[in-house]
Backbone as CSV, one residue per row, in Angstrom:
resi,resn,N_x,N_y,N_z,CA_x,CA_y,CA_z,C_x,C_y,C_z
1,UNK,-23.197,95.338,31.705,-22.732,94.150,30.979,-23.388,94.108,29.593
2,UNK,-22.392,93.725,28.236,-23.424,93.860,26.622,-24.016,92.777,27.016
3,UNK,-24.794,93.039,26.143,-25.245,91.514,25.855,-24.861,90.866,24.353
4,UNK,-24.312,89.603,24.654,-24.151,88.609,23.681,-24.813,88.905,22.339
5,UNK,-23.880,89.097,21.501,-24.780,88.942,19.889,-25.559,87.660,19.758
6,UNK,-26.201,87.024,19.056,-27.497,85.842,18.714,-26.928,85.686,16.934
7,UNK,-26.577,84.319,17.380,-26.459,83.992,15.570,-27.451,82.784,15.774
8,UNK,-28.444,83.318,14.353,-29.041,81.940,14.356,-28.761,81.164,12.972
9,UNK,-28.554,79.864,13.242,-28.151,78.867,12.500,-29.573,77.807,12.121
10,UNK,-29.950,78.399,10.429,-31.509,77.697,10.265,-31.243,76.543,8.996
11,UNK,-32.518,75.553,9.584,-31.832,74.566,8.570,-33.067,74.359,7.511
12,UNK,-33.227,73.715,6.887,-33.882,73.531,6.288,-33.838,71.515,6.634
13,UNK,-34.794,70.459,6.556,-34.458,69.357,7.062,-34.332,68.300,6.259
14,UNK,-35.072,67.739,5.176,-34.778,67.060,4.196,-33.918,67.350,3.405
15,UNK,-32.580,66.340,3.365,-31.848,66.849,2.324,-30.461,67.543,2.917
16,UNK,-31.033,68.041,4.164,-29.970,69.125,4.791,-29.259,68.323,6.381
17,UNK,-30.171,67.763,7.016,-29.989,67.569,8.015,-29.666,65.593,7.882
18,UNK,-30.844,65.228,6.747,-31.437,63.933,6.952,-31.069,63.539,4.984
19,UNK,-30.533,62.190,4.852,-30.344,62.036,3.548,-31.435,61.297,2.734
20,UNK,-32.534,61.518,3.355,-33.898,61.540,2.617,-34.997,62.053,3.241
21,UNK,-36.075,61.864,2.661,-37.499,62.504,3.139,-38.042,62.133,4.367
22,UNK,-38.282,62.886,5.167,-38.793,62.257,6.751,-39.383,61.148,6.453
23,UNK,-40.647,61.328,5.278,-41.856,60.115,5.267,-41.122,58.708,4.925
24,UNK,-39.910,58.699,4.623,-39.154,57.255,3.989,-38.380,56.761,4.865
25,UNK,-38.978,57.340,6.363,-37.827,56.536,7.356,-39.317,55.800,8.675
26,UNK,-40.202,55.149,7.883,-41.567,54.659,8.706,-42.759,54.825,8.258
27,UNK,-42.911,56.184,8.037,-44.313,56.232,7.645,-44.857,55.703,6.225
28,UNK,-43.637,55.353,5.332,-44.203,54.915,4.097,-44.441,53.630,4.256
29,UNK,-42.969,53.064,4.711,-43.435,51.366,5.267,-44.724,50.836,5.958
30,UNK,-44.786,52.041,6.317,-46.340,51.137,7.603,-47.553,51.068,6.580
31,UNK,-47.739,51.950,5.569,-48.661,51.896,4.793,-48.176,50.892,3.504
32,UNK,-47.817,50.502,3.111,-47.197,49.447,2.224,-46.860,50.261,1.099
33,UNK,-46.046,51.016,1.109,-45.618,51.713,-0.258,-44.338,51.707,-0.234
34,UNK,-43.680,51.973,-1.116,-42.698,52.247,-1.760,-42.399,53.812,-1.633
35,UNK,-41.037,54.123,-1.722,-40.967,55.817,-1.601,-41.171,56.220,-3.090
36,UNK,-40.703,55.292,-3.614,-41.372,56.015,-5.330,-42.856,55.600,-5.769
37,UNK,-43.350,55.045,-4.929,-44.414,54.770,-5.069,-46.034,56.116,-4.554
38,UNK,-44.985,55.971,-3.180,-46.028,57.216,-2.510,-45.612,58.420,-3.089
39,UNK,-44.779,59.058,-3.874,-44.232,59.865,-4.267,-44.591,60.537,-5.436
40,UNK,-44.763,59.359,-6.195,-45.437,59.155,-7.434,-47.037,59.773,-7.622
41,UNK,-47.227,58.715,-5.887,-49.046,59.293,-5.865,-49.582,60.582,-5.196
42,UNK,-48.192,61.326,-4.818,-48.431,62.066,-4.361,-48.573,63.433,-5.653
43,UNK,-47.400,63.539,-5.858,-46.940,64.216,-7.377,-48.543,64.013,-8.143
44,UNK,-49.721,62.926,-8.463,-50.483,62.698,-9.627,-51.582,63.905,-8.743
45,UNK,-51.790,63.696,-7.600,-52.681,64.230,-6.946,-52.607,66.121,-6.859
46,UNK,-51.002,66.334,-7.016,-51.103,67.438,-7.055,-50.905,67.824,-8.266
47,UNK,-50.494,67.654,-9.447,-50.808,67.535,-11.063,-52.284,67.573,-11.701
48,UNK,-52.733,66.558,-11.218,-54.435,66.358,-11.331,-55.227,67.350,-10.629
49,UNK,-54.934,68.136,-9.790,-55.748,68.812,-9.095,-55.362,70.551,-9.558
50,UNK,-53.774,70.668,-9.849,-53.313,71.876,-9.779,-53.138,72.168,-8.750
51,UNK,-52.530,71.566,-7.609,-52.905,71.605,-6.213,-51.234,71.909,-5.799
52,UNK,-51.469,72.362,-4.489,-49.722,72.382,-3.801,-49.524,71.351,-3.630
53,UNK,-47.987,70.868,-3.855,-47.180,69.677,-3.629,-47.564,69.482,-1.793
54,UNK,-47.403,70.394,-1.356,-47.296,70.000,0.018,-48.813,69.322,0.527
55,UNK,-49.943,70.383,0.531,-51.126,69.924,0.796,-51.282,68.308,0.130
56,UNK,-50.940,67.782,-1.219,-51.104,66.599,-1.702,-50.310,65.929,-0.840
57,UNK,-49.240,65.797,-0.307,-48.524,64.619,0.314,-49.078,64.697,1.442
58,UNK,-49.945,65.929,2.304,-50.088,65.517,3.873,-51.879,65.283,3.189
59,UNK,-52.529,65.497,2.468,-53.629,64.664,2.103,-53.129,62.893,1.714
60,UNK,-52.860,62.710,0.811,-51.893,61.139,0.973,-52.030,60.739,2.388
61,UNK,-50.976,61.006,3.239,-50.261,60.585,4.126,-52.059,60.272,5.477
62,UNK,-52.965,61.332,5.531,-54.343,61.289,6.140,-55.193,59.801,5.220
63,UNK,-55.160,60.262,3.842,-55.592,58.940,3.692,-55.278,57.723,3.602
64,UNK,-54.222,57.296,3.251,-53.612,55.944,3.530,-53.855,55.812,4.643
65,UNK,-53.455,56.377,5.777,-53.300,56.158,7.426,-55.091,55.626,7.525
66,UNK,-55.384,56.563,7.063,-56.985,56.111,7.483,-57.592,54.959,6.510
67,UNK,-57.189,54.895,5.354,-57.608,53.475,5.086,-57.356,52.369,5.182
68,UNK,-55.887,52.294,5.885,-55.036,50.974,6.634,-55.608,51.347,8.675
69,UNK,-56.093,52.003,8.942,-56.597,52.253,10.473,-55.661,52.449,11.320
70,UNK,-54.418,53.272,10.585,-53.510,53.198,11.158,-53.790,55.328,11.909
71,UNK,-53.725,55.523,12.974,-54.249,56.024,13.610,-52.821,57.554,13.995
72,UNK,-53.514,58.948,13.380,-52.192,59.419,13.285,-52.325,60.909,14.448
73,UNK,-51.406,59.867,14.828,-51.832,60.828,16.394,-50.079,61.423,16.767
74,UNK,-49.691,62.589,17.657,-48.662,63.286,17.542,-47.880,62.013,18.321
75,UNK,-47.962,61.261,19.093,-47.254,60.361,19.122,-46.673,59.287,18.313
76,UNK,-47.345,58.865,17.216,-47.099,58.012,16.375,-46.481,58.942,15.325
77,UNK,-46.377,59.608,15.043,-45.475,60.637,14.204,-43.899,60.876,14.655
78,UNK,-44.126,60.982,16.178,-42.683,61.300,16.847,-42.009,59.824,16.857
79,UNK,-43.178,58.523,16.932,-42.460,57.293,16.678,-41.531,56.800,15.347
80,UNK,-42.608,57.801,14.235,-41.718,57.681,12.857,-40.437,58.609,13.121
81,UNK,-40.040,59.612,13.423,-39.533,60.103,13.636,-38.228,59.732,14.259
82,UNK,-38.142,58.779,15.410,-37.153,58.313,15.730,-36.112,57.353,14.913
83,UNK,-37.039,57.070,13.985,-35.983,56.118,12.824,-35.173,57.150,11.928
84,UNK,-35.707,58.402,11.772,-34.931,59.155,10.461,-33.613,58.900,11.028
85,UNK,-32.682,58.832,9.544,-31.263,58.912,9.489,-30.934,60.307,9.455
86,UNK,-29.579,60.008,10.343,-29.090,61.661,9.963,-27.758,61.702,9.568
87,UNK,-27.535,62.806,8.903,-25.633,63.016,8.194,-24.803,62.945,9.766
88,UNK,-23.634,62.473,9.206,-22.815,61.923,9.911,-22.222,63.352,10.673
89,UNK,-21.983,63.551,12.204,-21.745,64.272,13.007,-22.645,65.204,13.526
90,UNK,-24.114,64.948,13.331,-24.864,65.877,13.825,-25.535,65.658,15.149
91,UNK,-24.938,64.463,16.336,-25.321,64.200,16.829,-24.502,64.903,17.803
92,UNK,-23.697,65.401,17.730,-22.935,66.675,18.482,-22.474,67.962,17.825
93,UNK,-22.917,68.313,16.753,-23.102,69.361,16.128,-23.401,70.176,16.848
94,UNK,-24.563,70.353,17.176,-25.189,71.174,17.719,-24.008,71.439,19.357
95,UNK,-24.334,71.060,20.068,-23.197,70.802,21.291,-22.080,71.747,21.268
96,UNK,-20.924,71.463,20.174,-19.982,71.599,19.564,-20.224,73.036,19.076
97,UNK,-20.928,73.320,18.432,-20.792,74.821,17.732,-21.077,75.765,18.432
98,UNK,-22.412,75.374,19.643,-23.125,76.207,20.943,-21.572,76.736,21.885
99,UNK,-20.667,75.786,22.179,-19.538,75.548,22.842,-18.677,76.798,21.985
100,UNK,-18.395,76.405,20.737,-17.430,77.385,20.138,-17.925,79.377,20.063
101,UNK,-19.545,79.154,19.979,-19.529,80.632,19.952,-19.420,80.931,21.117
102,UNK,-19.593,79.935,22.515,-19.341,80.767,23.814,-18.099,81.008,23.901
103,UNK,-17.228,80.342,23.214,-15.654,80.818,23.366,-15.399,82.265,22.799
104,UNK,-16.538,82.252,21.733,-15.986,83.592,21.221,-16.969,84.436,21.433
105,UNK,-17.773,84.564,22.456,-18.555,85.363,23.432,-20.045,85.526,22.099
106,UNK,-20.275,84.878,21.787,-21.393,84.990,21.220,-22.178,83.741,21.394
107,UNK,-24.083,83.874,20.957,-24.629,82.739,21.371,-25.161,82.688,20.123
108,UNK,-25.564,81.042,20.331,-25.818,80.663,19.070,-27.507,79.668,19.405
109,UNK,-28.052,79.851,18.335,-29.102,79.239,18.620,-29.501,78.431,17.173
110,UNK,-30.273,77.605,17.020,-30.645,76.953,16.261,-32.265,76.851,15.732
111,UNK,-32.699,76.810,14.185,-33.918,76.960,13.930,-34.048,75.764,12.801
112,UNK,-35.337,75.094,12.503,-35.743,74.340,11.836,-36.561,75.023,10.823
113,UNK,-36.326,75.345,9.650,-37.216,75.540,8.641,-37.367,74.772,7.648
114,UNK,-38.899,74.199,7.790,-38.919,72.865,6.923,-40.449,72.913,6.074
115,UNK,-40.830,72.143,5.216,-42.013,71.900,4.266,-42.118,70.418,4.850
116,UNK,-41.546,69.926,5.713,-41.664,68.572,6.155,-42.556,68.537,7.815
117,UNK,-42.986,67.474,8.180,-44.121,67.379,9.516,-43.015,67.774,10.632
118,UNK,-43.517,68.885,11.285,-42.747,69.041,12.483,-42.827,67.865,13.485
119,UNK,-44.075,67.247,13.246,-44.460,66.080,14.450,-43.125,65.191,14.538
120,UNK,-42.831,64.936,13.339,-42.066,63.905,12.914,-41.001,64.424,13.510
121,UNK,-40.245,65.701,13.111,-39.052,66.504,13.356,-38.773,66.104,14.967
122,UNK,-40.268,66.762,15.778,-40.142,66.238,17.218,-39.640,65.383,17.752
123,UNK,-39.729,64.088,17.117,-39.102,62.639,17.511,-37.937,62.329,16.981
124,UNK,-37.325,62.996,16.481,-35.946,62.795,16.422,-35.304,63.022,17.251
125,UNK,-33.950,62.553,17.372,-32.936,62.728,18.628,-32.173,64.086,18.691
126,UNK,-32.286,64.809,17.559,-31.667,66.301,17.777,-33.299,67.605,17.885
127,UNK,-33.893,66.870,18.281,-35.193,67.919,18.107,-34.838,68.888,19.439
128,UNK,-34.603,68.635,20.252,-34.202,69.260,21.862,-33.767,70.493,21.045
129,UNK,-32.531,70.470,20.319,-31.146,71.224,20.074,-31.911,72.774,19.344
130,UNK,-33.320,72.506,18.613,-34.176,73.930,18.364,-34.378,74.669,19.094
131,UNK,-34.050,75.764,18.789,-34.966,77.457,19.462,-36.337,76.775,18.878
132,UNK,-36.739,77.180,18.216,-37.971,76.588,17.798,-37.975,76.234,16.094
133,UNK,-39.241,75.374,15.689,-39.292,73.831,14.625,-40.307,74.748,14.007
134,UNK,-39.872,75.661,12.585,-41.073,76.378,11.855,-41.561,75.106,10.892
135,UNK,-42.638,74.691,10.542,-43.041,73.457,9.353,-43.872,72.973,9.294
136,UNK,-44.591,71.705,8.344,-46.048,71.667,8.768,-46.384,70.889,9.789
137,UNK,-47.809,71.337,9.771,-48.432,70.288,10.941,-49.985,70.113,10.748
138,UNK,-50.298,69.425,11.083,-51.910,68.730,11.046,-52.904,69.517,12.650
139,UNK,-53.991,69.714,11.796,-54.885,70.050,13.169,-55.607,68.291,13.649
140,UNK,-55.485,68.803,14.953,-56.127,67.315,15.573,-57.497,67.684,16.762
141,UNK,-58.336,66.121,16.176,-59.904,66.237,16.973,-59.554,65.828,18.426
142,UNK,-60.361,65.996,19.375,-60.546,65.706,20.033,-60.284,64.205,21.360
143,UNK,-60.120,63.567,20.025,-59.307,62.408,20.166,-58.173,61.877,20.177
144,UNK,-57.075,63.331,19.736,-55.477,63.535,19.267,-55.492,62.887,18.128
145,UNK,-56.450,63.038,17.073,-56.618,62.314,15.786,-55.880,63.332,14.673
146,UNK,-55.183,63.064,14.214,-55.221,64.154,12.266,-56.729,64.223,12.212
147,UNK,-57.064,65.211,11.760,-57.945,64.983,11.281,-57.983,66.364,9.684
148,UNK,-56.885,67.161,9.588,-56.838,68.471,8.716,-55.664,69.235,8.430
149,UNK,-55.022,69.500,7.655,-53.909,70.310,7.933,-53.861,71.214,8.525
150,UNK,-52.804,72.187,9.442,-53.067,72.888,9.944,-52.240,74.113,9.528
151,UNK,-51.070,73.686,9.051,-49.786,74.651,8.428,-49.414,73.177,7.314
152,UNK,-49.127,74.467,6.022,-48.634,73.465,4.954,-47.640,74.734,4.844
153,UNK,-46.072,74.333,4.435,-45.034,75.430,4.449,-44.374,74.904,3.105
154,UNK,-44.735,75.552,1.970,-44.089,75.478,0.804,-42.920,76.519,0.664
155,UNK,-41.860,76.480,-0.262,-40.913,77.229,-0.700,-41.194,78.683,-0.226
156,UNK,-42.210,79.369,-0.671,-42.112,80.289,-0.373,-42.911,80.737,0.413
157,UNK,-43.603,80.072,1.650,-44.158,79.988,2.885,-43.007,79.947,3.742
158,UNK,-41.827,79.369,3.410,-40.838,79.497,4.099,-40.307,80.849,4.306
159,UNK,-40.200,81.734,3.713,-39.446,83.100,3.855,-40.006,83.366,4.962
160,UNK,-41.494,84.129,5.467,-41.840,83.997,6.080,-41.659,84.115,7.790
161,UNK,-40.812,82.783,7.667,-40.408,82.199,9.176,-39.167,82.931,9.332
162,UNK,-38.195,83.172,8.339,-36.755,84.112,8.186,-37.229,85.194,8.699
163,UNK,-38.593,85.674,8.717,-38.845,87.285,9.116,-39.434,86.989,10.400
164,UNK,-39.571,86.249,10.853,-40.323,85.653,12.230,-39.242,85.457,13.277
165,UNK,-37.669,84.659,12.860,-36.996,84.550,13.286,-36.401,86.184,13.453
166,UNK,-36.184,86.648,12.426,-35.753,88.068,12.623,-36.523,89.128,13.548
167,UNK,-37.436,89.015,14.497,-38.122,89.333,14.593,-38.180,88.664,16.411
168,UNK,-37.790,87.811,16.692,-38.356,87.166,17.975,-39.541,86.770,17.809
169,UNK,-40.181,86.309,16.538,-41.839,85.918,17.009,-42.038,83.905,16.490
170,UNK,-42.101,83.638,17.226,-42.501,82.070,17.539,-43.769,81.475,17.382
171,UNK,-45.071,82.251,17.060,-45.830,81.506,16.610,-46.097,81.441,14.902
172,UNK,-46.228,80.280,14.439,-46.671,80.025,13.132,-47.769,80.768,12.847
173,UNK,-49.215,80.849,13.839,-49.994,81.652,12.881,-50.083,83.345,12.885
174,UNK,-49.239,83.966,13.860,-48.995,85.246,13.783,-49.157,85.416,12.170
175,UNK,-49.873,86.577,12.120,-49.390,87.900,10.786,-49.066,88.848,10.405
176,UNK,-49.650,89.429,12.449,-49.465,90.532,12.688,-48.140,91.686,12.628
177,UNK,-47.525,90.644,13.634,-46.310,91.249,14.810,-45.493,91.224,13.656
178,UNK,-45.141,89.368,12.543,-44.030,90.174,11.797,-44.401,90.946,10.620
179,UNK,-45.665,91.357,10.369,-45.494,92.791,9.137,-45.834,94.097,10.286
180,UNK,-45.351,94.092,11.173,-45.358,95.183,11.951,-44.255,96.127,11.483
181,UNK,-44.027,97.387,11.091,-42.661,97.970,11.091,-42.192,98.133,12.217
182,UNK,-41.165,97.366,12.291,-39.954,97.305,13.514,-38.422,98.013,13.016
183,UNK,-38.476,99.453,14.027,-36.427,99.674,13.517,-35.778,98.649,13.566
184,UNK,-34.393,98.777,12.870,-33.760,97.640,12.669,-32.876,97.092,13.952
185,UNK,-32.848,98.262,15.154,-32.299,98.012,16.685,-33.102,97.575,17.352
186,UNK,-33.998,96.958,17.125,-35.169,96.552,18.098,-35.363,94.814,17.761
187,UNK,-35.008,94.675,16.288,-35.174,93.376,16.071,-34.254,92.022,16.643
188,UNK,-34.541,91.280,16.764,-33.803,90.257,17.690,-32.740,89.674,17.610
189,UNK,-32.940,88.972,15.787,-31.799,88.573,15.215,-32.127,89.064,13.668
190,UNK,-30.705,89.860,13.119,-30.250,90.590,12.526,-30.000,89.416,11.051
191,UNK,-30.655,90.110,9.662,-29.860,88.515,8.945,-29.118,89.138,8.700
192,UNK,-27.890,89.793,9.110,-26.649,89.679,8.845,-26.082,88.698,9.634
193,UNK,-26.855,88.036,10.558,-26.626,87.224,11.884,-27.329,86.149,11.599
194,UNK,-27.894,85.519,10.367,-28.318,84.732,9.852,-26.956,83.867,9.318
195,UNK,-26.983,82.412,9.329,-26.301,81.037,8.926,-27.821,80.322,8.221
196,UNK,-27.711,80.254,6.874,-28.893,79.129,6.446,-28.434,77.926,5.607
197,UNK,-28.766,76.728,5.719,-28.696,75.580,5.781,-29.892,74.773,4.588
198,UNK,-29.163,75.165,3.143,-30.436,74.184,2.713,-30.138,73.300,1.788
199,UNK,-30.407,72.946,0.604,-29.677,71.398,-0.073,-30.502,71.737,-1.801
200,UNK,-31.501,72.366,-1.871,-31.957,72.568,-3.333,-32.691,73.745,-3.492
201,UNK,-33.316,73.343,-4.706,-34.521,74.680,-5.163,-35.233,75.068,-4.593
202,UNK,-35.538,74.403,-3.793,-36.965,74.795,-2.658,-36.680,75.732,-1.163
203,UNK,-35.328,75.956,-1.433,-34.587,76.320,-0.504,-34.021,77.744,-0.606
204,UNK,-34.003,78.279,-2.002,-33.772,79.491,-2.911,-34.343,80.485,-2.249
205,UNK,-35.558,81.112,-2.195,-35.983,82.259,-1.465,-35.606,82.398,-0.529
206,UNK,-35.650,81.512,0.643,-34.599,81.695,2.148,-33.081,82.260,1.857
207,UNK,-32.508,81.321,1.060,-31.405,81.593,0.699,-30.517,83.007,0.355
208,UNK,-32.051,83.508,-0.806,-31.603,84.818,-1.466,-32.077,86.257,-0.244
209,UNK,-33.001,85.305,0.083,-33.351,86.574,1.481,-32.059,86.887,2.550
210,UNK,-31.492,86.000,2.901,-30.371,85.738,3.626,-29.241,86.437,3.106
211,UNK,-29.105,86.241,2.083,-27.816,86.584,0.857,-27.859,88.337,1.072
212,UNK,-29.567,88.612,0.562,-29.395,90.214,-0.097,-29.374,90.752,1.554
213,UNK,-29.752,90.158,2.695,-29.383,91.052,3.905,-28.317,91.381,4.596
214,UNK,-27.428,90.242,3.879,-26.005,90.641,4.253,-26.046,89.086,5.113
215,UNK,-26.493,88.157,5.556,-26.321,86.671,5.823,-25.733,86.113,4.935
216,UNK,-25.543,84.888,5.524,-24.833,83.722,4.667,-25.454,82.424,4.771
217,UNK,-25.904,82.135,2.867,-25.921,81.008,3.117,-25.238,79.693,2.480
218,UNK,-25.124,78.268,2.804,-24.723,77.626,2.535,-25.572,76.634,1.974
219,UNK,-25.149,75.818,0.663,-26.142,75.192,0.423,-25.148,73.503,0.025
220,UNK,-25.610,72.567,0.970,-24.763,71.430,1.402,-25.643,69.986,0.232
221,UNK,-24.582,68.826,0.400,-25.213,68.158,-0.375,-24.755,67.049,0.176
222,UNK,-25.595,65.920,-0.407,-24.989,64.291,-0.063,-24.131,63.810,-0.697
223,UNK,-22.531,63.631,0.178,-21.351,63.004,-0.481,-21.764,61.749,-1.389
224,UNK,-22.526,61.072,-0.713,-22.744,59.848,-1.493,-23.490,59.760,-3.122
225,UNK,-23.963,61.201,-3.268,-24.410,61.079,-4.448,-24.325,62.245,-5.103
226,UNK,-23.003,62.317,-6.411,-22.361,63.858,-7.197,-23.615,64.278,-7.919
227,UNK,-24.772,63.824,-7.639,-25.698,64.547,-8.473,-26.074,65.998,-7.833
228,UNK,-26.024,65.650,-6.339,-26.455,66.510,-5.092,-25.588,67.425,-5.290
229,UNK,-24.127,67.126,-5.726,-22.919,68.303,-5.446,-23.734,69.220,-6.441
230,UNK,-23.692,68.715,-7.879,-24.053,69.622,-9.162,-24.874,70.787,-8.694
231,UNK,-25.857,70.373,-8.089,-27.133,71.117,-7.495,-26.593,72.356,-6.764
232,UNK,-25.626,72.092,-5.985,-24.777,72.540,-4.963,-24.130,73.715,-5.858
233,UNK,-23.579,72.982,-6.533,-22.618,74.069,-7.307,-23.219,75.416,-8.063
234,UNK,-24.481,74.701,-8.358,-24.778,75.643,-9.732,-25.778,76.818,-8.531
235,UNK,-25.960,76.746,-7.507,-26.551,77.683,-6.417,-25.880,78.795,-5.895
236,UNK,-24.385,77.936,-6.025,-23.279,78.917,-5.734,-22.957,80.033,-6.976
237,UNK,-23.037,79.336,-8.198,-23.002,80.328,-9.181,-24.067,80.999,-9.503
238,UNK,-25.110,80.833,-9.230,-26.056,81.745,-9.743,-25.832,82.791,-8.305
239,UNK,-25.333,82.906,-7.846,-25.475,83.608,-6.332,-26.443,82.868,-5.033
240,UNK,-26.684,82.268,-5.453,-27.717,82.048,-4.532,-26.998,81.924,-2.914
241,UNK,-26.107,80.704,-2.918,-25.337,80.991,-1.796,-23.898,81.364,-1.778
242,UNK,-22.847,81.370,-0.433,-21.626,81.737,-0.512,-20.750,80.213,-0.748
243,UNK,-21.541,79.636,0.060,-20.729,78.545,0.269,-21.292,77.204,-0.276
244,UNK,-20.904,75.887,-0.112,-21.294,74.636,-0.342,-20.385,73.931,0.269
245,UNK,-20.888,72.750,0.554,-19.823,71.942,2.091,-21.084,70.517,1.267
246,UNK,-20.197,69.239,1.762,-20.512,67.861,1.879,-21.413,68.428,3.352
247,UNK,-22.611,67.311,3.181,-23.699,67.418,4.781,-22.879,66.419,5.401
248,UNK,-21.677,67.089,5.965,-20.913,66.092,6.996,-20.614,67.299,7.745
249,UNK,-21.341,66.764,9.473,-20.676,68.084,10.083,-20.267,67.900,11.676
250,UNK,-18.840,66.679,11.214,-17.926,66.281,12.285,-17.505,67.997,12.312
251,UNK,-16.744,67.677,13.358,-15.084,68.850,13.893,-14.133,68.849,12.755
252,UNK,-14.258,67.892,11.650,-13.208,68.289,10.872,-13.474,68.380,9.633
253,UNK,-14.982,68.834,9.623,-15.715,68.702,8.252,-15.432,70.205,7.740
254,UNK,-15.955,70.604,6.250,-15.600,72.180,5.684,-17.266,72.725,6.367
255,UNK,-17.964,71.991,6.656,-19.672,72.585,7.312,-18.564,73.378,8.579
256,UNK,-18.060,72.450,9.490,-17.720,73.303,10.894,-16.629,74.550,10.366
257,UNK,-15.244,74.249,9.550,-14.794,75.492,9.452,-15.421,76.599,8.800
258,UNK,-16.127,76.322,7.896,-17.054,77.571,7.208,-17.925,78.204,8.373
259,UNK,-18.330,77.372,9.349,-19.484,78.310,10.268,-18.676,78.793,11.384
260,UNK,-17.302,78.156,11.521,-16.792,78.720,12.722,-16.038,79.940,12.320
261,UNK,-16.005,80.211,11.107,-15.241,81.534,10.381,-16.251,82.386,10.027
262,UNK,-17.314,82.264,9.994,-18.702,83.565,10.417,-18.727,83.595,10.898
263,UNK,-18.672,82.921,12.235,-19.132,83.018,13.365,-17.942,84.060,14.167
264,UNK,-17.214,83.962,14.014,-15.936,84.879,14.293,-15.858,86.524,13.411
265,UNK,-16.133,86.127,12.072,-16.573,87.558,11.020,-17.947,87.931,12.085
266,UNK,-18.683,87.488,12.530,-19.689,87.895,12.799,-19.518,88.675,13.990
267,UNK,-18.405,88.098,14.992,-18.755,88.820,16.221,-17.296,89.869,15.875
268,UNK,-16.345,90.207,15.607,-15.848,91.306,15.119,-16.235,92.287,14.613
269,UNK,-17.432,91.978,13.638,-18.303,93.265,13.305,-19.362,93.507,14.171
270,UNK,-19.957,92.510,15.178,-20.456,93.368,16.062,-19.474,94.176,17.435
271,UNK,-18.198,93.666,17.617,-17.590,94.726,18.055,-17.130,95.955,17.281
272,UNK,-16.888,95.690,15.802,-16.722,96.975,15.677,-17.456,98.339,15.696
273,UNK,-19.126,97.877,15.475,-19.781,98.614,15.514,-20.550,99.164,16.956
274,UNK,-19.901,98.277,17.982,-20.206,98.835,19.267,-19.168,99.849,19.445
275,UNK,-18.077,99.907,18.904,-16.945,100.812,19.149,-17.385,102.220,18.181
276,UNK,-17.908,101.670,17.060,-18.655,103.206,15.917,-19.205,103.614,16.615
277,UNK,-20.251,102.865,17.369,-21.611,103.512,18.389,-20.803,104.451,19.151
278,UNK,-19.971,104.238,20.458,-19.237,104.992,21.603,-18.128,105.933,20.722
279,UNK,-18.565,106.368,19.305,-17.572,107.348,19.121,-16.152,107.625,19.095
């Protein structure tokens, strides 16, 4: 019996999945800020320091919490978490597309690649629907306290996880296994078997990694605001991706026909090349 080709479908989450920043659906409110406010102070901290954007917002996010005693433990993260908004149809997205590649004898799996708190990611209502959630996270004391970062995943910390996924390897702090040389029949998922999912600049290296392996990516935006399309557009022309779709991803959105038409290119060329193989 073959076995099933593996398409994985990776997203990127702010922006892509969610029509704002995880931290603006709880965690800013509880500390009394404003999203342009914490945003603002986040941005001075990493300006003033020369510092990564990312490390400054999960430093922020440790100190406010700790100077309001508000206590940041992986549960109270997955509590913020349950408020994020999400684009309209993704609450069977996942469901729906798993369903369509079994029709067309292929499996499909799903990946999170994010610069945003996986904790948070966890408590959302589509967190189940991951193979696995690459992004940051905080080390915790003894007490299930924050107490340090533990993974900060900037732009190009993200690539990275594309070679991890390619690769079958699931832990974040591996370094080993994926700069191991692996033939290209041994690896798990193929980015020609790559779908990526992202919404801006920060999203570019995944993108172009995806692109030059022969993957596809798409880079989606918020209907509600043509500033997002622009962004969209001008990604498509520089090459960056193939496609661009509104982040709407009912059954009758251009997100589902664009992935259900790779997804079909995809498993034709892996039959054809099982048929090259047998000569």
């Amino acid at each position: 019996m073959k076995k099933k080709p593996i398409i994985a479908l990776i997203y990127d989450f702010d922006g892509t999945l969610s029509p704002g920043n995880m931290q603006e659906f709880g965690f800013i409110q509880a500390i009394g800020k404003t999203p342009e406010e914490f945003w603002t102070m986040s941005d001075d901290i990493a300006r003033g320091q020369d510092a990564s954007n990312i490390l400054a917002y999960m430093k922020l996010m440790f100190d406010e919490a700790r100077r309001l005693g508000i206590p940041l433990r992986r549960s109270k993260f997955k509590e913020f978490g349950a408020h994020i908004q999400l684009f309209d149809g993704l609450r069977t997205w996942f469901r729906s597309i798993n369903e369509f590649g079994e029709s067309r004898g292929v499996r499909i799996e799903h990946y999170i690649n994010s610069s945003g708190l996986k904790e948070i990611i966890e408590g959302t209502p589509i967190a189940r629907e991951f193979k696995h959630i690459f992004a940051c996270t905080y080390i915790y004391d003894e007490h299930g306290e924050a107490e340090w970062p533990g993974i900060a995943v900037d732009y190009t910390a993200k690539t990275q996880f594309m070679f991890k996924i390619n690769k079958g390897i699931f832990s974040s702090r591996d370094s080993k296994k994926v700069n191991d040389s692996t033939p290209d029949d041994k690896k798990r998922i193929p980015f020609s078997r790559m779908i990526y999912f992202g919404d801006g600049q920060t999203d570019v290296p995944c993108m172009k990694i995806v692109q030059m392996f022969g993957g596809t990516s798409i880079a989606v935006y918020n209907p509600q605001h043509p500033e997002k399309k622009a962004v969209a557009e001008k990604l498509r022309r520089q090459g960056r991706v193939s496609f661009i779709a509104p982040a709407v991803y009912t059954r009758d959105s251009r997100a589902w026909r664009i992935v259900c038409s790779i997804i079909e290119k995809i498993k034709v060329e892996s039959d054809l090349q099982q048929l090259a193989a047998r000569g």
